[in-house]
C-alpha positions in Angstrom: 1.9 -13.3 13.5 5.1 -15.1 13.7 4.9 -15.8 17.3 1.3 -17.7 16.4 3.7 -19.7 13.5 5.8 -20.5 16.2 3.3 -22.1 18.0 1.8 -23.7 15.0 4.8 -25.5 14.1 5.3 -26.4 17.9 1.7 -28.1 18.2 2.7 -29.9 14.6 6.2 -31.1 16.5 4.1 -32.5 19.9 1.6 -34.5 17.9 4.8 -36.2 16.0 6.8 -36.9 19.3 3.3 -38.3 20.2 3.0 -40.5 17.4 6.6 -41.9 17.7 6.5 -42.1 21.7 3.1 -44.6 21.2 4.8 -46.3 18.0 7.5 -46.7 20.7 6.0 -47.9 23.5 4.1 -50.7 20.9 7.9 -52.0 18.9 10.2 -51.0 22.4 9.5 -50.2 25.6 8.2 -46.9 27.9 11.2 -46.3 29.2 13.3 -45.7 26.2 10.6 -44.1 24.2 10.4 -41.3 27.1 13.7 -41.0 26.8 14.0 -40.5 23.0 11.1 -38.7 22.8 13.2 -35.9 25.1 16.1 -35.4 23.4 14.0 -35.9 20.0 11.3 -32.7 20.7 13.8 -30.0 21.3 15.7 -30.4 18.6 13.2 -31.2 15.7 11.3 -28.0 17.5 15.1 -26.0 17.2 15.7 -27.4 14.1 11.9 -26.0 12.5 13.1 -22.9 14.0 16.0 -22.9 12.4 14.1 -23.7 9.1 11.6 -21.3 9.2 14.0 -18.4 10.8 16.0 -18.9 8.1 13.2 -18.6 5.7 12.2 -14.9 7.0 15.7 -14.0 6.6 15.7 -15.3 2.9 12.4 -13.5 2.2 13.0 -10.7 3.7 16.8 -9.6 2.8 17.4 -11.9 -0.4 14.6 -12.5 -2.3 13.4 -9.3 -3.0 16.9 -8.8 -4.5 16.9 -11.6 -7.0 12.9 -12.3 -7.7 10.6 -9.7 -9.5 7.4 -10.8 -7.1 5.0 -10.5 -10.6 7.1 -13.5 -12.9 5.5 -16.9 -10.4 8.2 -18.9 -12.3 10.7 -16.6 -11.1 9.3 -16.9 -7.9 9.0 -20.9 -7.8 12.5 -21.1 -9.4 13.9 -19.6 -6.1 12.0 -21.0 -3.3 13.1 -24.9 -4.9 16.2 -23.8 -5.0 16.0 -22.7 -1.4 14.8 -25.9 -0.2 17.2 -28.4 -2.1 20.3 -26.2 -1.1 18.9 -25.8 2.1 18.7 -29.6 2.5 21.6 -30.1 1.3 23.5 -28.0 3.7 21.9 -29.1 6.5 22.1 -33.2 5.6 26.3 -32.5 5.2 26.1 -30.4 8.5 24.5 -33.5 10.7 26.3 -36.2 8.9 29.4 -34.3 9.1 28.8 -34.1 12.9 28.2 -38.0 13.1 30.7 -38.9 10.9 33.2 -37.2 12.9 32.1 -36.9 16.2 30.1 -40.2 17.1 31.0 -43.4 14.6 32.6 -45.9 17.1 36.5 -47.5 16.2 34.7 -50.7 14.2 32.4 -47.9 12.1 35.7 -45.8 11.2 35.9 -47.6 7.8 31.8 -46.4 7.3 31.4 -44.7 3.9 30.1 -40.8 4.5 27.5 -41.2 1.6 25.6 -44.6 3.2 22.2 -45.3 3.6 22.0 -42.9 6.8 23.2 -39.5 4.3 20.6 -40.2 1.6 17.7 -41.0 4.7 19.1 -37.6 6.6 18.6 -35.8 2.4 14.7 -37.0 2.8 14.0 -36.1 5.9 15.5 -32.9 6.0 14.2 -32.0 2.5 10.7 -33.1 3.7 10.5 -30.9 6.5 11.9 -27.9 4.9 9.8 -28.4 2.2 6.6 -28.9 4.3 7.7 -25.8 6.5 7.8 -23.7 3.2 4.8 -24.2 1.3 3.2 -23.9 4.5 4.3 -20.2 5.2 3.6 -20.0 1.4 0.2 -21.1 2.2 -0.5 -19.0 5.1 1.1 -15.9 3.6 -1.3 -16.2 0.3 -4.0 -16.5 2.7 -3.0 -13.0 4.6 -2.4 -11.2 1.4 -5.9 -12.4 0.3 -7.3 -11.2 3.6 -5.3 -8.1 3.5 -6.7 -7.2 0.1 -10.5 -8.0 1.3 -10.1 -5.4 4.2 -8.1 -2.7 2.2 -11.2 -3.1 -0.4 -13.8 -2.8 2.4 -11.8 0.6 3.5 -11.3 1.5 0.1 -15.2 1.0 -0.4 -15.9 2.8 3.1 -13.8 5.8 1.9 -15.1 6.0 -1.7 -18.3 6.1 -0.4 -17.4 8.9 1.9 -16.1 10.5 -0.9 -19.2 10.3 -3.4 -21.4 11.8 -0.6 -19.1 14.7 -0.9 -19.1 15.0 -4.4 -23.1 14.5 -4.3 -23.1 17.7 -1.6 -21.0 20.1 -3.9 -23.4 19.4 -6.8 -25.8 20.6 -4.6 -23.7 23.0 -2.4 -26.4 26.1 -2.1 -23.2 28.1 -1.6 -21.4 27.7 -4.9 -24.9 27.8 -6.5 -25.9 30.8 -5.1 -22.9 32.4 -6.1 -22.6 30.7 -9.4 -26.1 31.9 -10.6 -25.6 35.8 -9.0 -22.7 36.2 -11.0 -24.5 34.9 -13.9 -27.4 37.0 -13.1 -25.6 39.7 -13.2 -23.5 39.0 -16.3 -26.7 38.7 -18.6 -27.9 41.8 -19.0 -24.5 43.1 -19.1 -22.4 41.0 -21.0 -24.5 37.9 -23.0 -21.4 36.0 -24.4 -19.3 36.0 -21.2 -22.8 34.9 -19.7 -23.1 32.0 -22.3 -19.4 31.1 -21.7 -19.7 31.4 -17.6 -23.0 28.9 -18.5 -20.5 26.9 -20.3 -17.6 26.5 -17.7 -21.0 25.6 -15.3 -22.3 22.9 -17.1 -18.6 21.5 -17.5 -18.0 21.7 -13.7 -21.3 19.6 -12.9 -20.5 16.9 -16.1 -16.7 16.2 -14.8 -18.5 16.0 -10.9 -21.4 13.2 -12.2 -19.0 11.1 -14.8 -16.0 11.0 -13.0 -16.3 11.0 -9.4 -16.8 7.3 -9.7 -13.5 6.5 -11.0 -10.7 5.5 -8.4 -7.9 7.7 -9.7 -8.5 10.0 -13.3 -5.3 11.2 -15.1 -4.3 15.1 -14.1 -5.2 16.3 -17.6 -8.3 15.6 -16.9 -8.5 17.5 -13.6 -6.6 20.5 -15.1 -9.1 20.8 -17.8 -12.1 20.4 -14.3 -9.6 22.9 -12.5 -9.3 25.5 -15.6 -13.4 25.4 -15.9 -13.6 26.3 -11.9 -11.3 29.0 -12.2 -12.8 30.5 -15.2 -15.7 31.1 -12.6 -13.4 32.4 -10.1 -12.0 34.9 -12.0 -15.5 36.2 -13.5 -16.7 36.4 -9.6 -13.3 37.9 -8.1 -11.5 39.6 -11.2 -7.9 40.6 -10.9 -7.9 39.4 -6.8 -7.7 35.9 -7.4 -4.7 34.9 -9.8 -4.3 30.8 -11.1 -1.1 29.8 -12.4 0.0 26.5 -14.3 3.4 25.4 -13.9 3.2 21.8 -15.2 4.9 20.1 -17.9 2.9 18.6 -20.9 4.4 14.9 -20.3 3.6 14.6 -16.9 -0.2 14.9 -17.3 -0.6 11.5 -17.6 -0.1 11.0 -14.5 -2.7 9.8 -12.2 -4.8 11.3 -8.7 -8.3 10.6 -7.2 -11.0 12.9 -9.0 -11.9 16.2 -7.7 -8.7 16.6 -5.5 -7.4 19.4 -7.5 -11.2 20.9 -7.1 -11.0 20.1 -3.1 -7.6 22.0 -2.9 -8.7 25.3 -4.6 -12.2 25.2 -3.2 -10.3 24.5 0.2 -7.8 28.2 -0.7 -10.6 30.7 -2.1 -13.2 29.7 1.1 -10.8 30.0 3.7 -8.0 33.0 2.6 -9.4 36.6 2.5 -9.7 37.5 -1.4 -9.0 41.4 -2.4 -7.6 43.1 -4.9 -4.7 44.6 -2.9 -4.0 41.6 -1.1 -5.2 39.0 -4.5 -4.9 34.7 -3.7 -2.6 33.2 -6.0 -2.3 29.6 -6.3 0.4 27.9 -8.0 0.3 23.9 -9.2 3.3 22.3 -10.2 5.1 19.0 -10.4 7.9 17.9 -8.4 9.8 14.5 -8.1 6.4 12.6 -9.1 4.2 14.9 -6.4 1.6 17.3 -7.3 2.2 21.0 -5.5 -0.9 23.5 -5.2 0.9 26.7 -3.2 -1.3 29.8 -2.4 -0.3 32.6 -0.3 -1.4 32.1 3.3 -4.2 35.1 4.4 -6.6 33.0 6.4 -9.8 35.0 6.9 -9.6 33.9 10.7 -7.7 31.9 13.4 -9.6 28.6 12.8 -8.2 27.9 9.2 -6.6 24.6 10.3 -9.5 23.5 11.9 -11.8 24.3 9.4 -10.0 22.0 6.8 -11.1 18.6 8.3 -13.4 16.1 6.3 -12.0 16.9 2.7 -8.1 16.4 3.9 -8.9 13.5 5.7 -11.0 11.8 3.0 -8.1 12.4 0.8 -5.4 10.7 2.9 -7.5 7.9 3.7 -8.1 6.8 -0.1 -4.4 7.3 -0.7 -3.8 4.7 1.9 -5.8 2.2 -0.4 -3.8 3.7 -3.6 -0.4 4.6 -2.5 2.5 3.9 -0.4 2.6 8.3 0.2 0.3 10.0 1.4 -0.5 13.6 0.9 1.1 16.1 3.4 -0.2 19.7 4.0 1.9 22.5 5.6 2.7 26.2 6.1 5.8 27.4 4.7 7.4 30.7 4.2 3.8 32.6 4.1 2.7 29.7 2.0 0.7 27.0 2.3 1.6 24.1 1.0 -0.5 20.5 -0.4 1.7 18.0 -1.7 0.2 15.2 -3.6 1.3 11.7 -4.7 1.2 11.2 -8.3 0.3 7.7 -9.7 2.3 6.3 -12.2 -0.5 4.3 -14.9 0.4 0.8 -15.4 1.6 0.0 -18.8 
């Protein structure tokens, strides 16, 4: 990108040299116009270097110091500043190099602030000025662009997503097993039945209203999560064990919906559940990241394997929603998902 500004500003400094060689050639002569034209090109191109150089710096190592990038008057403030001082600096540099360097014996008496300083002031505060609010211009364009094409991923990846909420409501698995158990529980125990019914219902309501949502606050996914392991625990009894570590005034804090349910759906289909060996999982909250910890007994060798599409759907909408990403790992007989919390604007 900055080698095709470079280039950009070059073409801009040939088509001036142009101009002034044929305004030249018309008021002067060939000759000297060539000649001008020479020492002229390199250093307006050096000095536009210098300028826009100069300018990355300042973005780059300064501004982000001393503007908040949301306050635009903040932001305009800074940049005019930029220029005028810049112009400023730059008009007492080359005069200073005249005056001192190139006035001839009968110029010695020449004032420093003549006609030539105040010219030198406009010129040099015309270019820097037309150097930055081109790079303005060009970078509001990128970020516009940038946005467009993180929306088109973000779209690409919601839709991804939605097609795998749409095949757990209709997962014949977690049906199956959802209506055996309640099979089973009505002619032996009608009020669990009715309340296993309940938690059912609940699952299926959260999966239709909220998977549209970008992000849904944790509250609401521990209330999906609680519902899911009511079923759990009415299927598997005392070998499956759910534990809820986190603090009241971090639940408003935000996540993608269903990524609690991916995580624990993820644990009880791919650890070996029994009631000497039982699957816990833990959740917690840690330094703004959401921890879901079960005890690693994979029921065979291809656990890691086996975890693709839902993992990877999950990173790649956290690319559109955060700078972190989630991270998944075994540690100490544990196996680990850390997950980005988003802070809600205020």
């Amino acid at each position: 990108m900055k080698t095709n500004r470079i280039y950009f500003y070059l073409f801009i400094i040939l088509l001036f040299n142009a101009f002034h060689l044929i305004s030249e050639i018309y008021t002067d002569n060939l000759q000297e116009g060539i000649s001008e034209t020479l020492v002229l090109l390199p250093v307006s191109f050096i000095f536009t270097l210098i300028i826009f150089w100069s300018r990355v710096h300042l973005k780059k190592n300064i501004a982000p110091k001393m503007v908040d990038a949301e306050n635009r008057s903040q932001f305009l403030s800074f940049w005019t500043v930029a220029i005028i001082v810049k112009a400023v600096v730059l008009t007492f540099l080359i005069k200073g190099i005249s005056y001192n360097f190139f006035n001839n014996e009968d110029d010695i008496d020449e004032t420093f602030f003549d006609l030539a300083f105040w010219s030198i002031l406009l010129i040099n505060f015309a270019i820097i000025a037309f150097v930055y609010f081109v790079e303005i211009f060009l970078e509001s364009q990128q970020e516009k662009q940038d946005i467009k094409i993180k929306l088109t991923q973000y779209q690409s990846e919601k839709s991804i997503a939605q097609y795998l909420a749409l095949k757990k409501q209709l997962n014949p698995h977690f049906l199956f097993n959802s209506f055996n158990s309640l099979s089973g529980l009505i002619s032996i125990d009608t009020k669990k039945a009715e309340h296993f019914l309940q938690e059912l219902s609940n699952i299926y309501r959260y999966n239709l209203t909220q998977s549209e949502e970008v992000v849904v606050p944790l509250k609401k996914e521990l209330e999906l999560i609680n519902s899911y392991m009511s079923l759990q625990k009415i299927r598997f009894g005392e070998s499956i064990v759910f534990q809820n570590d986190i603090e009241e005034t971090k639940l408003h804090l935000l996540l993608p919906p269903m990524t609690l349910e991916l995580l624990f759906e993820n644990a009880i289909k791919h650890n070996s559940i029994d009631i000497n060996k039982p699957l816990k999982i833990t959740i917690t909250v840690e330094n703004l990241n959401l921890k879901v910890v079960n005890n690693f007994q994979p029921k065979n060798n291809d656990y890691e394997k086996s975890l693709g599409i839902g993992q990877k759907n999950l990173i790649n909408q956290y690319k559109m929603l955060h700078s972190d990403a989630p991270v998944f790992n075994l540690l100490n007989s544990n196996y680990i998902a850390s997950i980005p919390l988003i802070q809600p604007e205020i």
